[in-house]
N, C-alpha and C positions, 0 to 999 in steps of 0.2 A: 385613730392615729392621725396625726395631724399632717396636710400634704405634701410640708416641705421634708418631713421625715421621709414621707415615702418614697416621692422623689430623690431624696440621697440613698436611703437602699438602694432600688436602682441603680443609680450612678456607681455604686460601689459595688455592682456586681460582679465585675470584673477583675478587681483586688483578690474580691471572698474565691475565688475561683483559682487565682495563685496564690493563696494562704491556703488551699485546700491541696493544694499539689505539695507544698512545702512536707517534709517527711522528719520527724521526732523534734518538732520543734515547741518549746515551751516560753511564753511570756507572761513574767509575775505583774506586775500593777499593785501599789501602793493602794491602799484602801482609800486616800483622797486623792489618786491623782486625778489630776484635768481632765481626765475624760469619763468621771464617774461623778455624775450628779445625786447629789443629797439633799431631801427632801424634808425637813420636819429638825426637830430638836437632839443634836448630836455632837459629840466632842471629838473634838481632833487634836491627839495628843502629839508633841514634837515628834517624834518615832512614825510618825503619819497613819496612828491604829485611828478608827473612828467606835466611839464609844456611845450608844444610846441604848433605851429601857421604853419609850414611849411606845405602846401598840399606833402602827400604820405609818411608823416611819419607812423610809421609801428610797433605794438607791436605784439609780436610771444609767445606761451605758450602751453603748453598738458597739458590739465586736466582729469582726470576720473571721470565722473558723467553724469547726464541730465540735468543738470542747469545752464548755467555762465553768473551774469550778472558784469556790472560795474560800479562804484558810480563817477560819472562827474560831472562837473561844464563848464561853457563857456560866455567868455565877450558878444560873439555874440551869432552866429549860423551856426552848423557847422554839414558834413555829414561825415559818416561814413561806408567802407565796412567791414562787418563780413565774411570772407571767410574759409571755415573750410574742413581739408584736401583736400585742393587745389582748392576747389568749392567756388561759390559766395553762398552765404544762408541767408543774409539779407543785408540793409541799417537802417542805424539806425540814431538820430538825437539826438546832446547834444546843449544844452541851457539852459540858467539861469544860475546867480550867484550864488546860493545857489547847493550843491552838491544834484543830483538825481540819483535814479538806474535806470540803463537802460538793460535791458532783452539782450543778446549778442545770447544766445544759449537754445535752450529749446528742448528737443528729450528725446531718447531713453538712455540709460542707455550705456556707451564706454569710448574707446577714443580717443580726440578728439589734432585735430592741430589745433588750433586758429588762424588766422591771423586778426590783427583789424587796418586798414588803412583808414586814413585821408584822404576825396575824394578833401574836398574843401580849397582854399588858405586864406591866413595872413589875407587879408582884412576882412575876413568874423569872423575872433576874435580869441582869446586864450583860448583852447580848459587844462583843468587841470582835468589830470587823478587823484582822489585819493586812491582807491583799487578798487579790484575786488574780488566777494563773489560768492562761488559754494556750491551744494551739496555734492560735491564730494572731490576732490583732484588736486591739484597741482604736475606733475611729475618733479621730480627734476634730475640736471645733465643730462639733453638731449642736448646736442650737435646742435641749429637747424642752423647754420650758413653755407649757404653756398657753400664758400670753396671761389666765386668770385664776386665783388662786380663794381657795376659800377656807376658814377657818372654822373648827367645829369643837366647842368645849362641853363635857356634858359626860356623863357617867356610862355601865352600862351597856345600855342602849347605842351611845354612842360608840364605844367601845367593839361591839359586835359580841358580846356575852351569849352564847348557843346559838349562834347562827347557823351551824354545821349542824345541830343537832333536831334530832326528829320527833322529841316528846317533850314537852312540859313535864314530865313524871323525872326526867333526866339529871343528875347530878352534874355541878358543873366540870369539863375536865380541858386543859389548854388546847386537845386535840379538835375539840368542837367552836373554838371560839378565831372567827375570822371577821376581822374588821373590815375589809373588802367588800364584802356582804352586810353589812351594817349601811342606815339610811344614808350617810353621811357619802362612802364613796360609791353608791348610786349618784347619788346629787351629782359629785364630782366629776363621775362619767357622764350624765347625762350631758351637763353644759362644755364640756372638754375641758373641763380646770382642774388646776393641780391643788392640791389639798394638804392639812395637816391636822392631829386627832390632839385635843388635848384632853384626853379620858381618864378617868376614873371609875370602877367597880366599888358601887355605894356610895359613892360621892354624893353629898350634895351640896348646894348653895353655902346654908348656915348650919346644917347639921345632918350628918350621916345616917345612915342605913341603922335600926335599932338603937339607937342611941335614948338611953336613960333619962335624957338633959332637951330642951327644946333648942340647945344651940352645942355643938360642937368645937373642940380646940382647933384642929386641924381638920379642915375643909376646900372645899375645889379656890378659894378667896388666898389661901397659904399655898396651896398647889400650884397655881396658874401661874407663876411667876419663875418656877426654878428649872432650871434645865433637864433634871431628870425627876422623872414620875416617884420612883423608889429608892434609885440609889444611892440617892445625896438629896435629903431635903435642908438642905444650907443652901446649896453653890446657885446662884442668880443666874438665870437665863438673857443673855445679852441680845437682846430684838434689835439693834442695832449693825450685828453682825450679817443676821440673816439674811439671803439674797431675793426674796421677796415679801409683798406689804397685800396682805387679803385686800379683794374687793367687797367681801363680807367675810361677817363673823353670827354664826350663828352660837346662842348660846340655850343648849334645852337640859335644866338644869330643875328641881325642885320635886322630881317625881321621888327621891328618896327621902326631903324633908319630912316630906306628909304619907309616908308609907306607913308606919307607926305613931302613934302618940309616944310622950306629948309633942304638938305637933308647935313650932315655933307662930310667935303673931306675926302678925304682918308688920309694927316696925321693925322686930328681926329680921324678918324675911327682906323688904325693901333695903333696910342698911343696908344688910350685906351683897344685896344684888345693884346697890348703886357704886358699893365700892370695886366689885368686881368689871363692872363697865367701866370705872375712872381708870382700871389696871389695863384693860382692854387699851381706852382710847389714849393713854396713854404711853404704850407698846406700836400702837398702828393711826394718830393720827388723829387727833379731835372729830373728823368728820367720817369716819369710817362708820359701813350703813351697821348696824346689829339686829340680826331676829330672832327672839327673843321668842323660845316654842314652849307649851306649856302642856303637860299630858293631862284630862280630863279625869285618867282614871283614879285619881287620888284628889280629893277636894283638900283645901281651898285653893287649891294650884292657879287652876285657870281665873279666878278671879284676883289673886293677888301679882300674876303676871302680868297679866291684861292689865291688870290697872299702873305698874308701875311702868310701861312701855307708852301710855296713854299719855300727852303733851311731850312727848322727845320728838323730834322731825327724825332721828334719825337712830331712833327703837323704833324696830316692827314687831309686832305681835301673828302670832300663827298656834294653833295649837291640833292635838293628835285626838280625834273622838276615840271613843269605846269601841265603834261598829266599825275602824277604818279596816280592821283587819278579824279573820274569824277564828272565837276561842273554841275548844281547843286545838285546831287543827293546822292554827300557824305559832303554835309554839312551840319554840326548843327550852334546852335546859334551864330548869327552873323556874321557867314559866314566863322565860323571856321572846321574844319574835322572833322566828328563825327567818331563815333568807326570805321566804313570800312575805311574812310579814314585814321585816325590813324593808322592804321592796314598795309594797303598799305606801308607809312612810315616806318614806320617799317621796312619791306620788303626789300625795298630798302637800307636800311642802316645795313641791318645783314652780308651781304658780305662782307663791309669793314670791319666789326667788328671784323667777324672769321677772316680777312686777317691781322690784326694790331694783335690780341692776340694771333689768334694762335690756336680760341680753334672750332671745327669742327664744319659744318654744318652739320644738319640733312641728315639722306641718307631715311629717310625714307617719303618722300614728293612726 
């Protein structure tokens, strides 16, 4: 947590202390209002519902009291972490069409840093906050952003697909899949920045998962531009809107192309991975750094990444060996990386990370 937060805790301890003596008192909160920060790709309808489908989107807030719950709705069925200053502290689950409360936080009398994060992806439905009702209070003008934000597009992997889960022998199920534990918000926490997933299960570059064809119709190139993962692939994603611009954007994308034959050539492969960076830098900024990760365990991957990252100043290349992590013992469902391996991942990709941004490794490891 960052110090100026903590120091307003503090400060506010005294509030949370006469918000705790207060007796039957309830306060609703508007799903956008001002003092609940939103994190990643989401709609905000006139009626002030906020509406998103993207696994690891991310609402942020400090309240003063013992109570916080939230009043949802969801097409499907969808998981949720409760993480409260800085800690995990529950999973929660929203479902049904008709708007239900769902219990976030229940203790002692404080306060409190909320983070409330979307474990599971698009497929699994559209997830519409409409408010959120405490005993207590809403702190307003806190500052929680920050300061570096990173971008992470990429399938799967990315996504946090069986991270929860304890076998590769495992089928996949929503309950097992937490993108928190995915390599992506390691990175995130490791360097203190705030992050956003823009994932796909199966996705790849130029052509999905089992795919007949060495190129596909709709892929992460159709994807990456629209505001929701599932629910509307029409409606344009407005990066304009959004209130922050990545320090990077990593993009680890091609492990699906070459899962199966026939496997796309490499001018397929390159097009489509040059058009997907012009959407990139297009969205965030001609100079914005990208690293460009490549998984070994599917050839020609690593040599058609490597190569099309090679003469950009400002494409890095990084990629994932066979041995970073050990089979079968760090896989979850399906024979994807569960949190150790996730974790590992991670690991490996923080050194380039501090080397492209710039910003320090820990000394204290």
């Amino acid at each position: 947590m960052k110090r100026g937060v903590i120091v307003a805790l503090f400060a506010l301890f005294g509030l949370a202390s006469q918000v705790s003596a207060q007796e039957h008192t309830t306060n609703t909160y508007s799903a956008d209002s001002k003092e609940v920060r939103w994190v990643g790709r989401v709609d905000v309808t006139p009626e002030g519902l906020v509406r998103f489908d993207w696994s690891g989107t991310y609402a942020e807030m400090i309240f003063c009291g013992s109570r916080l719950e939230m009043v949802a709705s969801d097409s499907g069925m969808n998981y949720f972490n409760v993480i409260v200053n800085g800690q995990q502290h529950a999973i929660v689950k929203t479902e049904g069409k008709e708007p239900q409360s769902v219990v976030l936080f229940e203790g002692k009398g404080g306060t409190y840093h909320i983070r409330l994060q979307r474990r599971t992806e698009g497929f699994n439905g559209l997830t519409t906050i409409h408010a959120f009702t405490t005993d207590g209070v809403f702190v307003e003008g806190q500052n929680l952003a920050k300061g570096r934000h990173i971008e992470f597009i990429g399938d799967s992997l990315t996504a946090g697909y069986g991270t929860d889960s304890t076998s590769g022998s495992e089928p996949y199920t929503p309950e097992t899949q937490n993108c928190n534990l995915a390599y992506g918000c390691y990175i995130a926490r490791y360097f203190d920045a705030d992050y956003n997933l823009v994932a796909h299960s199966g996705q790849g570059l130029v052509r999905n998962y089992g795919d007949q064809n060495t190129t596909s119709d709709y892929t992460m190139q159709q994807r990456y531009g629209l505001l929701f993962d599932e629910a509307d692939k029409e409606r344009p994603y407005n990066f304009r809107r959004q209130s922050y611009i990545p320090d990077l954007v990593v993009i680890f994308l091609g492990t699906n192309d070459f899962s199966t034959k026939p496997w796309p050539s490499f001018e397929q492969f390159s097009e489509g991975y040059a058009a997907l960076v012009e959407q990139v830098r297009a969205a965030h900024g001609e100079n914005v750094p990208i690293l460009c990760v490549s998984s070994y365990v599917f050839e020609p991957t690593f040599d058609y990444v490597w190569r099309i990252a090679e003469g950009d100043k400002n494409l890095h290349f990084a990629c994932i060996l066979p041995e970073a992590f050990a089979y079968p013992r760090e896989l979850g469902a399906s024979e994807h990386p569960n949190r150790v391996g996730q974790q590992k991942m991670a690991m490996t990709l923080i050194p380039y990370i501090s080397t492209i941004t710039g910003w320090d490794v820990r000394h204290d490891m």
